[in-house]
Structure formats: C-alpha cells, structure tokens
N, C-alpha and C positions, 0 to 999 in steps of 0.2 A: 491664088495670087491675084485673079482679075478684081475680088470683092474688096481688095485691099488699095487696088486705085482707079476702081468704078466712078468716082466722086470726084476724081479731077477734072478741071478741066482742060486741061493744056498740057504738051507733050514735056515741057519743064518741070511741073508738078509731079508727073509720071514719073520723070527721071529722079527729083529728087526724092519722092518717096518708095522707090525701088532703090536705091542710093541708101536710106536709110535703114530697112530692111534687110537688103543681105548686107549692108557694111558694118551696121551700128554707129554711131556716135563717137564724136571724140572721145569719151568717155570708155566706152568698150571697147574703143580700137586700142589706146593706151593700155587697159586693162587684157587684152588680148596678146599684146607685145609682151608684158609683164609676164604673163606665163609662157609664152614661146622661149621666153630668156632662161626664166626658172628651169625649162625643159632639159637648152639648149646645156649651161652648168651643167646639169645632175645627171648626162646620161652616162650610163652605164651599161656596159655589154651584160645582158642576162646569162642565168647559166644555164648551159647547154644553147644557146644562141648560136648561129652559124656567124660566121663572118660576114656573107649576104645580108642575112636578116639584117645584122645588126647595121648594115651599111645604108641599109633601107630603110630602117628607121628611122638613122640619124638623117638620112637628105631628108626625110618629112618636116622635119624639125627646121633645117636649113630651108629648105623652100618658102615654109611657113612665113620664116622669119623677113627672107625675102619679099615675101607679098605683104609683110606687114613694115617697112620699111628700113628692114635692119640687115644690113649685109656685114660679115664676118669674111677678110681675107686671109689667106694663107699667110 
C-alpha cells in the first residue's frame, strides 16, 4: 500500500488516494450498489441451508448495502 502513495506530498493527497483505492469511484461505488441490490432481490434460501446460514448471509447482503448507502426498513 505505502508504494501506492509514496509520491504524495501532503496528508490530503494521502487521504484522497487511499479514499480512491479502497472506495473506488463514483463509477464503481454505483456499480457496486447495483449488484448488492441484484443480490439483495434474488436471494434465496439454498437447499439444505440452515436457517442461521441463511440469516447470515442475508445480513451480509443487508450490511453491504448499508455501507454502500442503501437502507431497507421493515
């Protein structure tokens, strides 16, 4: 990660090329949402899937969606 912002100079440039990195882009955050949504639709309990499992899978999907700026209420 340091070779990736070795070449700044200032703690702004840091941040926003760390910022750019693990976020991505307007571009990828949208497309990132776009599939958390897709996910969100189409899930389905697998067979043989516990009720756990599958409770746990779906908060991944809900979380996700949450850090990507999309909350669904009850």
């Amino acid at each position: 990660m340091f070779s990736k912002i070795m070449t700044c100079a200032t703690a702004k440039e840091i941040w926003e090329r760390l910022t750019q990195i693990c976020e991505g882009n307007d571009e990828t955050k949208k497309n990132n949402l776009t599939v958390a949504q897709q996910k969100y639709e189409s899930i389905k309990m697998r067979e043989g899937e516990t009720m756990a499992e599958f409770d746990e899978r779906f908060s991944v999907v809900v979380i996700e969606l949450k850090i990507l700026g999309k909350e669904y209420i009850n």
